[in-house]
ROLO-935416 format. One record per residue (C-alpha): residue number from 0; residue in three letters; x, y, z. Coordinates in nm, 3 decimals. Last residue first. Example, Ala and Ser with C-alpha at 12.3 -4.5 7.8 and 13.67 -1.06 7.14 Angstrom:
REM residues 2
1,SER,1.367,-0.106,0.714;
0,ALA,1.230,-0.450,0.780;
END
This chain:
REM residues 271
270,UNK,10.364,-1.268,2.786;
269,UNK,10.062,-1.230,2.531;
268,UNK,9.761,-1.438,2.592;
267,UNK,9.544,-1.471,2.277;
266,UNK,9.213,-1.340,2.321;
265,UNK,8.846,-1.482,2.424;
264,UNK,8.971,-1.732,2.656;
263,UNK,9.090,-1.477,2.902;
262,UNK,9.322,-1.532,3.154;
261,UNK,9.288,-1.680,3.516;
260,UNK,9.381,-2.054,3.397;
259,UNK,9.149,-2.342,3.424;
258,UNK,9.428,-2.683,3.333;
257,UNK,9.209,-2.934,3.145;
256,UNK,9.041,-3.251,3.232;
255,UNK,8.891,-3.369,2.929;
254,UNK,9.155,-3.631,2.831;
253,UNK,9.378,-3.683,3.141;
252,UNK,9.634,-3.410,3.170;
251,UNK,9.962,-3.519,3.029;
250,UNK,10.275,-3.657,3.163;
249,UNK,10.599,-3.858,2.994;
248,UNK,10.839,-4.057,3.030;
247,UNK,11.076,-4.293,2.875;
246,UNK,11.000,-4.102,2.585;
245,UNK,10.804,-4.366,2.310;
244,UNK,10.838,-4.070,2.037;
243,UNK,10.496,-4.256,1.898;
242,UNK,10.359,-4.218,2.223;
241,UNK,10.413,-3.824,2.262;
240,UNK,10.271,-3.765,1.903;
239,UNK,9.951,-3.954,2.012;
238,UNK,9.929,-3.688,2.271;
237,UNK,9.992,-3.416,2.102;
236,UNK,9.718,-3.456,1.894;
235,UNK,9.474,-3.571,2.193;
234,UNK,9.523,-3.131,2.145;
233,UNK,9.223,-3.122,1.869;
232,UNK,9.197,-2.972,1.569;
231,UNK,8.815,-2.927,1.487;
230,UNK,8.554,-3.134,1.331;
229,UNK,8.186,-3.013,1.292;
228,UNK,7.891,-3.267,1.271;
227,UNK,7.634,-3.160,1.113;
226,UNK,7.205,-3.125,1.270;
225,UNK,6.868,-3.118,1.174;
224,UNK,6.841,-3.503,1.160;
223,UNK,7.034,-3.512,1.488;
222,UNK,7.399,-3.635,1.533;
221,UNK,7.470,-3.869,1.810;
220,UNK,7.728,-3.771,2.087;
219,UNK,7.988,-4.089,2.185;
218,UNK,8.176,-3.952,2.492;
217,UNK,8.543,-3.896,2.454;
216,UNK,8.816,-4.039,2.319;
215,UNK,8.867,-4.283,2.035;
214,UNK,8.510,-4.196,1.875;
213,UNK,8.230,-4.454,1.794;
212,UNK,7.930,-4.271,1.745;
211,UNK,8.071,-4.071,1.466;
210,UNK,8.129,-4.364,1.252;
209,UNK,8.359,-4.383,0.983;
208,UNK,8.592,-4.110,1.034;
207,UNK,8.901,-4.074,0.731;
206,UNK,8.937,-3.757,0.774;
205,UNK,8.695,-3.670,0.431;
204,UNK,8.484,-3.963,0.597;
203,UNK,8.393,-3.702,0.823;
202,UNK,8.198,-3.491,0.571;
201,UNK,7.983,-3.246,0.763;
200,UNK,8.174,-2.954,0.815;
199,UNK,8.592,-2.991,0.844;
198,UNK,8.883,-2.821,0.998;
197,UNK,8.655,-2.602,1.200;
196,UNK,8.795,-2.247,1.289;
195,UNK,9.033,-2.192,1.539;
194,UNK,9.243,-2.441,1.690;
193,UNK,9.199,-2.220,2.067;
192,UNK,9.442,-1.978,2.015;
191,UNK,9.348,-1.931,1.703;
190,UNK,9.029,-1.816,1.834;
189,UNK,8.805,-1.577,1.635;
188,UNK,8.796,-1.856,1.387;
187,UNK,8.571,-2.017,1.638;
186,UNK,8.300,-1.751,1.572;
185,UNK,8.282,-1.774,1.213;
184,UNK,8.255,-2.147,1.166;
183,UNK,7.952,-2.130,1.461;
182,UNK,7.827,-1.874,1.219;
181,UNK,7.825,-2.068,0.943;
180,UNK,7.731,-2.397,1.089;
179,UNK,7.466,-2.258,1.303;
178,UNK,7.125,-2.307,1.064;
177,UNK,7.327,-2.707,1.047;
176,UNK,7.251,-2.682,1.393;
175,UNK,7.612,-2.810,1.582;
174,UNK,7.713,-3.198,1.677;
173,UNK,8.029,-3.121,1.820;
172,UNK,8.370,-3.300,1.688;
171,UNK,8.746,-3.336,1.837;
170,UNK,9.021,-3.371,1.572;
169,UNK,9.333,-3.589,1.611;
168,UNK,9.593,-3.566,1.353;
167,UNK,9.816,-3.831,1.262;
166,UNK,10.190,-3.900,1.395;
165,UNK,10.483,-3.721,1.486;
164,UNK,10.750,-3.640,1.729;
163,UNK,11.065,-3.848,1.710;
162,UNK,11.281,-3.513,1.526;
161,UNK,10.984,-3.270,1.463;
160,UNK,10.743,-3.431,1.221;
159,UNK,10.427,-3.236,1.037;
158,UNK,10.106,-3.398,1.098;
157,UNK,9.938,-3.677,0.926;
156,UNK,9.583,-3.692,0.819;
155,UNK,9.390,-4.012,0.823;
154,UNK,9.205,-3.892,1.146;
153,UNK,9.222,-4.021,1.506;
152,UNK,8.886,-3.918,1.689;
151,UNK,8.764,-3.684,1.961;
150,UNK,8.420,-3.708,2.126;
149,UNK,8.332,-3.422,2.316;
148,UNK,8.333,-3.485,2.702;
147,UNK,7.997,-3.485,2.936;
146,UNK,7.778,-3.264,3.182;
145,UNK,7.475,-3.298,2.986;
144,UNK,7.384,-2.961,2.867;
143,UNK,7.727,-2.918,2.776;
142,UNK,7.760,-3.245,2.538;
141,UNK,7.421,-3.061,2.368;
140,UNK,7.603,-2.746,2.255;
139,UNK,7.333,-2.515,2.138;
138,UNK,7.437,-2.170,1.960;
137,UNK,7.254,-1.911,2.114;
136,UNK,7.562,-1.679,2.035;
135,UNK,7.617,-1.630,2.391;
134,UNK,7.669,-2.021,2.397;
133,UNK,7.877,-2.027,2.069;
132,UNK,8.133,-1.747,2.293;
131,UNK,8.105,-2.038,2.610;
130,UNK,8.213,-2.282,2.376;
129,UNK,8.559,-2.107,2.296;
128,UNK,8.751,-2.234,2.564;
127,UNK,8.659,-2.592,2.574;
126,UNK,8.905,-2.572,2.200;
125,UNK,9.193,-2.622,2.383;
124,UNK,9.527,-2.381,2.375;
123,UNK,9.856,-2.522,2.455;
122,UNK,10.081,-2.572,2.756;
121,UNK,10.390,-2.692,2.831;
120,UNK,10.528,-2.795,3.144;
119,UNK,10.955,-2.835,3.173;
118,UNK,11.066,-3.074,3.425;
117,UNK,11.430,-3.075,3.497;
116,UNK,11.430,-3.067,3.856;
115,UNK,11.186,-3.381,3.843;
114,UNK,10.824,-3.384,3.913;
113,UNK,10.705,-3.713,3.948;
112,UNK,10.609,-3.729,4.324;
111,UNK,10.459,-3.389,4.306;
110,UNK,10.171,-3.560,3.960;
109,UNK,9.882,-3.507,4.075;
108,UNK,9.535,-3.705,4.095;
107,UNK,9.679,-4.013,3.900;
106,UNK,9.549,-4.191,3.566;
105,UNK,9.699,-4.498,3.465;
104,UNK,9.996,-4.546,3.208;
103,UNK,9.971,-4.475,2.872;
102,UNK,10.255,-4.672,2.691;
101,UNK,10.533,-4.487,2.481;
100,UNK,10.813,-4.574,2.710;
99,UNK,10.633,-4.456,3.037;
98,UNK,10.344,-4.218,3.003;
97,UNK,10.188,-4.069,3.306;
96,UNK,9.808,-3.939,3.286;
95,UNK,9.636,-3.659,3.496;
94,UNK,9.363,-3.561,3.676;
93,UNK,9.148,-3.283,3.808;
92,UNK,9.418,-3.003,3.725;
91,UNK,9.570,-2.797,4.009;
90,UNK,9.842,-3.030,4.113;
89,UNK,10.169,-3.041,3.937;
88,UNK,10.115,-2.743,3.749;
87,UNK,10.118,-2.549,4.065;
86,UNK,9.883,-2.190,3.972;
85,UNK,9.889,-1.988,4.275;
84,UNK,9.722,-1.678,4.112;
83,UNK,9.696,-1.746,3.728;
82,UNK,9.846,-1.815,3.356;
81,UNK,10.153,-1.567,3.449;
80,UNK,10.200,-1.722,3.805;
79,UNK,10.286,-2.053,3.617;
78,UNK,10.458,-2.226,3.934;
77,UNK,10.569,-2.623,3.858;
76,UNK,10.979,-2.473,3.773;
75,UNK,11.206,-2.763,3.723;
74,UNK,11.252,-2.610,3.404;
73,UNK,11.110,-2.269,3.305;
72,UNK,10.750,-2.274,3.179;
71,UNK,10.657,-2.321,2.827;
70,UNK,10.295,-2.112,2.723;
69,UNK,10.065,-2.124,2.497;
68,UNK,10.101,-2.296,2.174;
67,UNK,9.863,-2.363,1.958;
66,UNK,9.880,-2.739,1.913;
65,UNK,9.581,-2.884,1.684;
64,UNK,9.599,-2.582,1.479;
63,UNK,10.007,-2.451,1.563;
62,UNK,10.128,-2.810,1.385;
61,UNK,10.476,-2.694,1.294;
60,UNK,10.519,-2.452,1.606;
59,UNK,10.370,-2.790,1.809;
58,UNK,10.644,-2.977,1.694;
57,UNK,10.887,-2.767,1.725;
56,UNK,10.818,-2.763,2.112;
55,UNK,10.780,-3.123,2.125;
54,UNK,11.177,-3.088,2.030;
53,UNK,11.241,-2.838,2.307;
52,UNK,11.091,-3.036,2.573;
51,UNK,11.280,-3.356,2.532;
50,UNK,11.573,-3.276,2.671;
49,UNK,11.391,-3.035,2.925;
48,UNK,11.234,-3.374,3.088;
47,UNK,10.868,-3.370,2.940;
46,UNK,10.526,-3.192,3.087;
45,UNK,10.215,-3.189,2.836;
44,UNK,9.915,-2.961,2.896;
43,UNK,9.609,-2.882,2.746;
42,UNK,9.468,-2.549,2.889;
41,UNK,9.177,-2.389,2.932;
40,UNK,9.101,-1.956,2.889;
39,UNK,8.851,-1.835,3.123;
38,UNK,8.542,-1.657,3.055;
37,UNK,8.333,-1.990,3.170;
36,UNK,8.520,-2.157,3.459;
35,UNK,8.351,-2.489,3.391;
34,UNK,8.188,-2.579,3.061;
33,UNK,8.401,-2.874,3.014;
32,UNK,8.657,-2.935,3.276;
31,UNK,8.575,-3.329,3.244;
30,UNK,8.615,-3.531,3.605;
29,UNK,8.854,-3.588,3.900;
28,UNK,8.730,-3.376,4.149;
27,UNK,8.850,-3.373,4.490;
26,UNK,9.168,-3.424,4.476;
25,UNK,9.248,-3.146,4.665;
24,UNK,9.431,-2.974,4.404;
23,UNK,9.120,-3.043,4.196;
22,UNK,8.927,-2.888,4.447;
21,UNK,9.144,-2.572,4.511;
20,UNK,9.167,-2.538,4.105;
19,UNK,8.804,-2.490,4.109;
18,UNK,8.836,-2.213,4.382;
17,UNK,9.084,-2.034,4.153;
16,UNK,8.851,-2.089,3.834;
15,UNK,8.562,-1.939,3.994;
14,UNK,8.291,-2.148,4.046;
13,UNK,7.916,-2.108,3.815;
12,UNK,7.987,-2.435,3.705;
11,UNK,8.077,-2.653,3.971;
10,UNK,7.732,-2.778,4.122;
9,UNK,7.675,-2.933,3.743;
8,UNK,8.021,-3.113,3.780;
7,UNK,7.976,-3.276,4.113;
6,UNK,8.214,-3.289,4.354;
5,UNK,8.001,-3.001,4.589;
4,UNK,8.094,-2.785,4.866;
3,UNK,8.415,-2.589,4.742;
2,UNK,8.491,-2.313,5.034;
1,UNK,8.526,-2.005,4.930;
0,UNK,8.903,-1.874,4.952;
END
């Protein structure tokens, strides 16, 4: 394995996604997976007692944009060989968030201590894998030229319930050429894996957004005369759902800060 000489996320990018995961197991890197690993497929993740597990799992197959499923690993089982070589879900991600009785708790570097012999981790598609496909395109993404997050905001839209899961939709946005819009629309529907296609183009008060400077998550990313903002699903989705079911526990990955599998981003995995 290569050794990992830099913590910095413009060092990182050209690093396989086994010797990334080597850092974060390390705990050496505790920031945004964005533009890392390009090729590869990243993943949101949620982990819940198996009690809880199969109801978030309805969820998600009710609200497949803003959680496409993935994968569901076996409980008490942290190994997901099939998303990678060595893969430990409670360890290879740069950082991740517990949740106690629907309050978010601070974030931790891994998450062995917690991991309980009925722990089931589920995964679901993010929309970081389908920039590098707008890149080849020549489509700018200006968050990726500066190392940062998307911005990601709560919308007016509810999703569908599942028993105590529920709660609005999240979307994240990318300032985009409005000469792109079209084909950046095109391209992303290519990934339904990934939320697809953009939920909305240029009308964020349509979801109940205000101000795109100001999202809930994220990094604030102004929009250019020339450009539109486009809004996708987004996986904070599942997150908000997980508080409102106030679980005496839960764990996420921290905003950002995605699982870097070994497969594919540009097709849906098939197990």
């Amino acid at each position: 394995m290569a050794e990992i000489e830099s913590k910095e996320h413009r060092h990182l990018k050209d690093r396989p996604a086994s010797d990334l995961r080597v850092l974060f197991r390390a705990g050496q890197y505790a920031g945004a997976t964005t533009g890392l690993a390009p090729g590869r497929l990243q993943c949101n993740l949620v982990v819940l007692p198996e009690s809880d597990a199969q109801g978030f799992v309805t969820y998600c197959q009710r609200n497949p944009a803003p959680c496409p499923l993935i994968y569901v690993g076996e409980p008490g089982n942290p190994l997901l060989d099939k998303l990678g070589a060595d893969i430990d879900v409670r360890t290879d991600m740069p950082a991740y968030h517990v949740h106690r009785d629907g309050n978010t708790g601070t974030a931790v570097s891994n998450i062995k201590q917690l991991w309980r012999a009925d722990s089931v981790a589920v995964l679901l598609g993010c929309s970081l894998s389908f920039e590098e496909a707008l890149v080849a395109a020549g489509i700018r993404l200006r968050h990726l030229e500066r190392g940062g997050d998307i911005a990601a905001f709560r919308t007016n839209r509810q999703t569908q319930a599942a028993g105590a899961f529920g709660g609005p939709l999240v979307v994240s946005m990318r300032a985009i050429a409005a000469a792109d819009a079209d084909r950046t629309r095109e391209i992303t529907a290519r990934f339904p894996h990934a939320h697809g296609a953009p939920l909305e183009i240029a009308s964020p008060r349509d979801l109940g957004i205000d101000d795109v400077e100001h999202p809930d998550w994220g990094e604030p990313q102004a929009v250019q005369p020339d450009e539109v903002p486009m809004f996708w699903a987004c996986g904070v989705t599942s997150h908000t759902a997980l508080l409102n079911a106030g679980l005496p526990l839960a764990i996420t990955h921290a905003p950002g800060s995605m699982l870097i599998t070994d497969l594919p981003a540009d097709k849906p995995p098939t197990f």
